[in-house]
MMTF fields as JSON, N, C-alpha, C and O atoms, coordinates in Angstrom:
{
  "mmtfVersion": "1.0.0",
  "mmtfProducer": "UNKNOWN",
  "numBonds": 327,
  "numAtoms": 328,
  "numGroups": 82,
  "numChains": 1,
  "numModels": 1,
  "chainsPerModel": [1],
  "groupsPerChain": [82],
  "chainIdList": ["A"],
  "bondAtomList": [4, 2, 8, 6, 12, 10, 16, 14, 20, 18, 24, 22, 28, 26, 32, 30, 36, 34, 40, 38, 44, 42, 48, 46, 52, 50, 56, 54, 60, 58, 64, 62, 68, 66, 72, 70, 76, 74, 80, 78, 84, 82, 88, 86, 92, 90, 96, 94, 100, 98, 104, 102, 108, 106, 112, 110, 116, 114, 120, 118, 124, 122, 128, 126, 132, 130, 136, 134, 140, 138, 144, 142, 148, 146, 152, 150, 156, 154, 160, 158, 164, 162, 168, 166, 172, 170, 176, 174, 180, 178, 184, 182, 188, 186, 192, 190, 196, 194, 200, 198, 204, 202, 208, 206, 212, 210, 216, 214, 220, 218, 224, 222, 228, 226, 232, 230, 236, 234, 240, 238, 244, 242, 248, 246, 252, 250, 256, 254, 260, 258, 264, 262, 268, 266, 272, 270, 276, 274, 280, 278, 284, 282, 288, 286, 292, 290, 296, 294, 300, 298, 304, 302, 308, 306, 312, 310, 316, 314, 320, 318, 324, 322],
  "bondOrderList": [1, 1, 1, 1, 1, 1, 1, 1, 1, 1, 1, 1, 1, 1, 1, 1, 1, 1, 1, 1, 1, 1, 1, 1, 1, 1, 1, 1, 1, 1, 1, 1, 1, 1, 1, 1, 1, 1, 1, 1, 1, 1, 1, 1, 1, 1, 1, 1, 1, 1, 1, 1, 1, 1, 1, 1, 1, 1, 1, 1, 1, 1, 1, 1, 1, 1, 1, 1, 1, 1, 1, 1, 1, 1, 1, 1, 1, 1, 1, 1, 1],
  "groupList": [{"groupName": "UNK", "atomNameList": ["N", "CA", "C", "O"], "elementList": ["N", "C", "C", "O"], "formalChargeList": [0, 0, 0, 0], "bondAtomList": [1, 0, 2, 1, 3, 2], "bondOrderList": [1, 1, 2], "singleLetterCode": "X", "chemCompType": "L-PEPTIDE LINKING"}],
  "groupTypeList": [0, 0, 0, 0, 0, 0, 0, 0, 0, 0, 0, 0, 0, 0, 0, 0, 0, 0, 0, 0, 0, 0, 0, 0, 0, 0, 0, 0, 0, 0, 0, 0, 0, 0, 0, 0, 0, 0, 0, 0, 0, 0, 0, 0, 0, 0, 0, 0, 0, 0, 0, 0, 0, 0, 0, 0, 0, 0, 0, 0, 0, 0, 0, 0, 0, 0, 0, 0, 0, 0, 0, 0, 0, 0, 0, 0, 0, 0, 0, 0, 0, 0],
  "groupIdList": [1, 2, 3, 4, 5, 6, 7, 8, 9, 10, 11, 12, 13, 14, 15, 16, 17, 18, 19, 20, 21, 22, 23, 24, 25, 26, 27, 28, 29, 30, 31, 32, 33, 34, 35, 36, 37, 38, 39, 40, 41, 42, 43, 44, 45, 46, 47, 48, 49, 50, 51, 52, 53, 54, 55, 56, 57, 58, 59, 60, 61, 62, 63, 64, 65, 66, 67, 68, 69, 70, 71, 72, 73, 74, 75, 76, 77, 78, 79, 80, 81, 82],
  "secStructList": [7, 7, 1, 2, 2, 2, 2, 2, 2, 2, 2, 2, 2, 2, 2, 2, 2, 2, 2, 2, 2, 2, 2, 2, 2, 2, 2, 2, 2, 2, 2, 6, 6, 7, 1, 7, 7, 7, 7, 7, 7, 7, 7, 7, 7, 7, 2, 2, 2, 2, 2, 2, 2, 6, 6, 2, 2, 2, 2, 6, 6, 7, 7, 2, 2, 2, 2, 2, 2, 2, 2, 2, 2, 2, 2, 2, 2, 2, 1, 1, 7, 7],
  "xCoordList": [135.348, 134.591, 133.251, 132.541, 132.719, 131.459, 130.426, 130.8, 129.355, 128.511, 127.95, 126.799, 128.065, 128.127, 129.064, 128.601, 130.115, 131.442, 131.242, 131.29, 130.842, 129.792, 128.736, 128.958, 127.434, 126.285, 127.019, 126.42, 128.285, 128.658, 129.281, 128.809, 130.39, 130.472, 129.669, 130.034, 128.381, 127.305, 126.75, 126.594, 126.428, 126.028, 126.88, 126.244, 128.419, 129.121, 128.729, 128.143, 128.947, 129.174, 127.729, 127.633, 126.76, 125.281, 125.582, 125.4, 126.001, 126.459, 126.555, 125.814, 128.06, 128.989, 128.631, 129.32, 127.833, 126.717, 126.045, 126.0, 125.104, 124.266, 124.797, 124.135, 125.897, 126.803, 127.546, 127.976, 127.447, 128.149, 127.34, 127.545, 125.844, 124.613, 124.345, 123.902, 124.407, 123.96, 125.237, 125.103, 126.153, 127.205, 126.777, 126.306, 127.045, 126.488, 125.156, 124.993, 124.252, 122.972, 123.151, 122.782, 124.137, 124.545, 125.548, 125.624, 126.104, 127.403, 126.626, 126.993, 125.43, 124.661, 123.352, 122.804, 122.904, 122.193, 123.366, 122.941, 124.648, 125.399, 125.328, 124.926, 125.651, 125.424, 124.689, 124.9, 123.789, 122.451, 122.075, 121.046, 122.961, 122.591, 123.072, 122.611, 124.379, 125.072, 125.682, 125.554, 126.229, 126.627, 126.722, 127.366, 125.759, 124.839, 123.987, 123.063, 124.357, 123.757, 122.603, 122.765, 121.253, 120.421, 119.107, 118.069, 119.627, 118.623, 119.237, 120.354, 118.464, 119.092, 118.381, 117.183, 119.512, 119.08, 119.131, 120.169, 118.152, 118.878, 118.248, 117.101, 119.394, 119.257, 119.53, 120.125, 119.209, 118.888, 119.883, 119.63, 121.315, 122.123, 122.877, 122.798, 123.382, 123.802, 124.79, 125.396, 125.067, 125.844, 127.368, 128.171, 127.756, 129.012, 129.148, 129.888, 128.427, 128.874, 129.118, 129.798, 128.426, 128.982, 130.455, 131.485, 130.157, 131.511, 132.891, 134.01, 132.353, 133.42, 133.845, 134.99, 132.617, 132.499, 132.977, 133.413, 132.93, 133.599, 135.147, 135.704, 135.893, 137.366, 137.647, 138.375, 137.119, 137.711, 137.937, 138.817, 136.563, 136.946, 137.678, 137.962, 138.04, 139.119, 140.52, 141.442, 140.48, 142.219, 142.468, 143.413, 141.39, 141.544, 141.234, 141.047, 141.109, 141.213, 140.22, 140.322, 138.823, 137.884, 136.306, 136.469, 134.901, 134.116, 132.733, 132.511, 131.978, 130.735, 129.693, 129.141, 129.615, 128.958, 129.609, 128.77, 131.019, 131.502, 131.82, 131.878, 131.92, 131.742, 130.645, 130.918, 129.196, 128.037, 127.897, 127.582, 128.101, 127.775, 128.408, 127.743, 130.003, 131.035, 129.922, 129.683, 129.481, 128.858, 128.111, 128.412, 126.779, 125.816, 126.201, 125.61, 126.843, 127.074, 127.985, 128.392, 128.309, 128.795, 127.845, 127.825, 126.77, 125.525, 124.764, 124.185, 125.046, 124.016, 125.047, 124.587, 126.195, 127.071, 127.223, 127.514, 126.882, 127.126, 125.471, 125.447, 123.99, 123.025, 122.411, 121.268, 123.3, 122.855, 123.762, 124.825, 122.903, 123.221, 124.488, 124.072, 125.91, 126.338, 125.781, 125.951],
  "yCoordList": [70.266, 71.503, 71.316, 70.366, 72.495, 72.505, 72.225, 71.839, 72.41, 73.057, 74.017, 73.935, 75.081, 76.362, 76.629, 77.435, 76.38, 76.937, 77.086, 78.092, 75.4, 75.286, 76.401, 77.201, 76.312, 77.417, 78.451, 79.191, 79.319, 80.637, 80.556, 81.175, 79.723, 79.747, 79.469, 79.866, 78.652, 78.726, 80.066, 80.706, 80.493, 82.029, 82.969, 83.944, 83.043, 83.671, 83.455, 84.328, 82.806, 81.963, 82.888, 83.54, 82.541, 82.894, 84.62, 85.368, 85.172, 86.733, 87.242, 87.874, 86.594, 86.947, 86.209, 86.443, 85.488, 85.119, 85.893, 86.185, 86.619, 87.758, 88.928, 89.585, 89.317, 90.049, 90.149, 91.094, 89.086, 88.68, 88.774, 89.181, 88.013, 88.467, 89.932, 90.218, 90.956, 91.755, 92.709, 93.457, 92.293, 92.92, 92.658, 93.498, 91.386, 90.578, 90.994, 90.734, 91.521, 92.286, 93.591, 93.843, 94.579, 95.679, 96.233, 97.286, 95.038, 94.887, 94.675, 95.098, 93.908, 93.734, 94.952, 95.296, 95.651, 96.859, 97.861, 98.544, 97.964, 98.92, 98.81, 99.808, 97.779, 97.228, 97.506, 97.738, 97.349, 97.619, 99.431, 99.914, 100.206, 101.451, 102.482, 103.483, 101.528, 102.542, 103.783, 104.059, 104.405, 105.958, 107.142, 108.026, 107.166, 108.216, 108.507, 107.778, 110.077, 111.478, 111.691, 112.053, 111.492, 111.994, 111.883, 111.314, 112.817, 113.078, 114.193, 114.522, 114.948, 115.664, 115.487, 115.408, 115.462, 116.095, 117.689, 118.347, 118.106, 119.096, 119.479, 119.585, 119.625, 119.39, 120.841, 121.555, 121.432, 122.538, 122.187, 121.388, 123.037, 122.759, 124.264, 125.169, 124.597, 125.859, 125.763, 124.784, 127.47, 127.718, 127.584, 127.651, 127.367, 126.84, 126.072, 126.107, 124.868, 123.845, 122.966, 121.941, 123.584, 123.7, 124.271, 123.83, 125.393, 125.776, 125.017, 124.836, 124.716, 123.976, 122.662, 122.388, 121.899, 121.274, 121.072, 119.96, 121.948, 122.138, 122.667, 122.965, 122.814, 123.244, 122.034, 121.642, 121.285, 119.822, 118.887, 118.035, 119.344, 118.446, 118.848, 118.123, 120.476, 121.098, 120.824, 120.996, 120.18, 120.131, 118.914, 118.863, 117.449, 116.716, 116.319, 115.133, 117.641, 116.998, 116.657, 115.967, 116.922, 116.574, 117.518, 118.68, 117.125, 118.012, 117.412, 116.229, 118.471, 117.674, 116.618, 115.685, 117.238, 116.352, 114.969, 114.094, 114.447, 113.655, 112.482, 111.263, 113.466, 112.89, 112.298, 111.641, 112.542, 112.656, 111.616, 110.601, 111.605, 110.346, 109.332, 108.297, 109.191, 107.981, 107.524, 106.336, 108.353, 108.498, 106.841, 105.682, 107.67, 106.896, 105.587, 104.663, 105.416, 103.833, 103.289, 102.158, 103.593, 102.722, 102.644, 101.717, 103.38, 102.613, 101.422, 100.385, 102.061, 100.697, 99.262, 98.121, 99.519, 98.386, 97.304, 96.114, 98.339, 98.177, 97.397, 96.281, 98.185, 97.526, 98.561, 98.542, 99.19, 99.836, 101.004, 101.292, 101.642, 102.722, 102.876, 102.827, 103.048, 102.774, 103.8, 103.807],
  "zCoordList": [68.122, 67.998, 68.7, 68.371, 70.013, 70.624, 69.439, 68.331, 69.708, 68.761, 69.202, 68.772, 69.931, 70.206, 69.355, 68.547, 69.117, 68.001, 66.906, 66.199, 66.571, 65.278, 64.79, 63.881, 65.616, 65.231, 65.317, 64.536, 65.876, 65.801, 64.319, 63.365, 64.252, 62.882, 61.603, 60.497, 61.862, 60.746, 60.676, 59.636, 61.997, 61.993, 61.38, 60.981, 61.103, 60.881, 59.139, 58.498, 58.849, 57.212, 56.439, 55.4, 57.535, 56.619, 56.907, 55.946, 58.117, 57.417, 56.018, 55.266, 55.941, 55.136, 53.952, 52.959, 53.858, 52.475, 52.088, 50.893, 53.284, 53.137, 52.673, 51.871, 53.037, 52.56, 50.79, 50.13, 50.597, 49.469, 48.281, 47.137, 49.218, 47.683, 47.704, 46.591, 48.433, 48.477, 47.339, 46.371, 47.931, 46.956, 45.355, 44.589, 45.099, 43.883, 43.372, 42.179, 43.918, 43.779, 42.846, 41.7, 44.171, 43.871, 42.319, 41.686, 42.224, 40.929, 39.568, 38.472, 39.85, 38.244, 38.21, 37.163, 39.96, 39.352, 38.587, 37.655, 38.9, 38.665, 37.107, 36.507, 36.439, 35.339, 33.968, 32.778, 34.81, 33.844, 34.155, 33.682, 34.914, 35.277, 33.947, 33.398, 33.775, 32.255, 32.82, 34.013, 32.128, 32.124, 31.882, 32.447, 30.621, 30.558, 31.439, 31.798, 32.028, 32.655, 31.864, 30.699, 32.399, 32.155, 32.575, 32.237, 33.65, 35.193, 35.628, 35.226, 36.595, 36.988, 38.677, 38.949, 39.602, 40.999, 41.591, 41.523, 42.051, 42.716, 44.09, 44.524, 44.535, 46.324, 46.867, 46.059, 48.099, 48.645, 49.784, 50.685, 49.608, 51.008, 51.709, 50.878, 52.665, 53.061, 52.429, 51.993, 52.346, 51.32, 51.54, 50.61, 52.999, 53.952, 53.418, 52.435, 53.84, 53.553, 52.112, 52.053, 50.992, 49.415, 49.319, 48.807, 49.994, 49.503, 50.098, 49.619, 51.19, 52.059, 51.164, 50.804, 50.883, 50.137, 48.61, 48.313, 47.751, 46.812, 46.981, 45.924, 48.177, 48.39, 48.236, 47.324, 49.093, 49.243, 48.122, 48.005, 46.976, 46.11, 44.918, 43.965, 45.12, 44.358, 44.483, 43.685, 46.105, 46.58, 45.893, 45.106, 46.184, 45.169, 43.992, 43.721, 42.84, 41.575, 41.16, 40.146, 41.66, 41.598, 41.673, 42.046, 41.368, 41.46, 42.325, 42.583, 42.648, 43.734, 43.28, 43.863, 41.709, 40.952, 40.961, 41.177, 40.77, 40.272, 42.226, 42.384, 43.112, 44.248, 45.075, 46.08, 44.62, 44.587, 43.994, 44.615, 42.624, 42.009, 42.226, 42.184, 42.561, 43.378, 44.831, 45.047, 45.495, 46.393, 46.111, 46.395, 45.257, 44.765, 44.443, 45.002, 43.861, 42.922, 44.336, 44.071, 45.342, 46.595, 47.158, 47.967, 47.083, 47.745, 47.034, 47.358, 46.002, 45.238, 45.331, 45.381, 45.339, 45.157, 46.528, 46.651, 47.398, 48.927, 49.2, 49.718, 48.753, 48.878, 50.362, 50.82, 50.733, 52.182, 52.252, 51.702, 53.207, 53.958, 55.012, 56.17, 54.925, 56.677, 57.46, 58.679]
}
C-alpha cells in the first residue's frame, strides 16, 4: 500500500467518523427532545403550494403537520442541512 492510498484512506475513515459523531450527536438530542407538542410554529406559505402540499400527504395517509415534524427530527438526527 502507497501512502497516498494510505492518507486517502485515513482521510476517508476521519469522514465517516465525522459522520458517525454527528449522527450519535443527533440520536441523544432526539432523546432528550420527548414528544410532547408544545410549541407552536407558524409559517406563511402560498396557498398552491399547501394545498398541493396537503394532496400529497392525503394520498399518503398522512398530514403536513406530521410531515413537517418527520421533516424536523431528520435534521436533528442528520446534524445538517442537505
Amino acid at each position: 500500500m502507497s501512502s497516498k492510498d494510505f492518507l486517502s484512506d485515513l482521510s476517508t475513515l476521519a469522514k465517516e467518523s465525522v459522520v458517525r459523531k454527528k449522527a450519535l450527536e443527533g440520536e441523544e438530542k432526539l432523546d432528550t427532545i420527548g414528544t410532547q407538542a408544545d410549541a407552536t410554529i407558524t409559517i406563511r406559505v402560498n396557498k398552491t403550494l399547501k394545498d398541493e402540499f396537503t394532496k400529497v400527504c392525503k394520498k399518503n395517509h398522512s398530514t403536513p403537520s406530521r410531515e413537517v415534524k418527520l421533516f424536523m427530527n431528520e435534521i436533528i438526527r442528520k446534524q445538517k442541512l442537505d
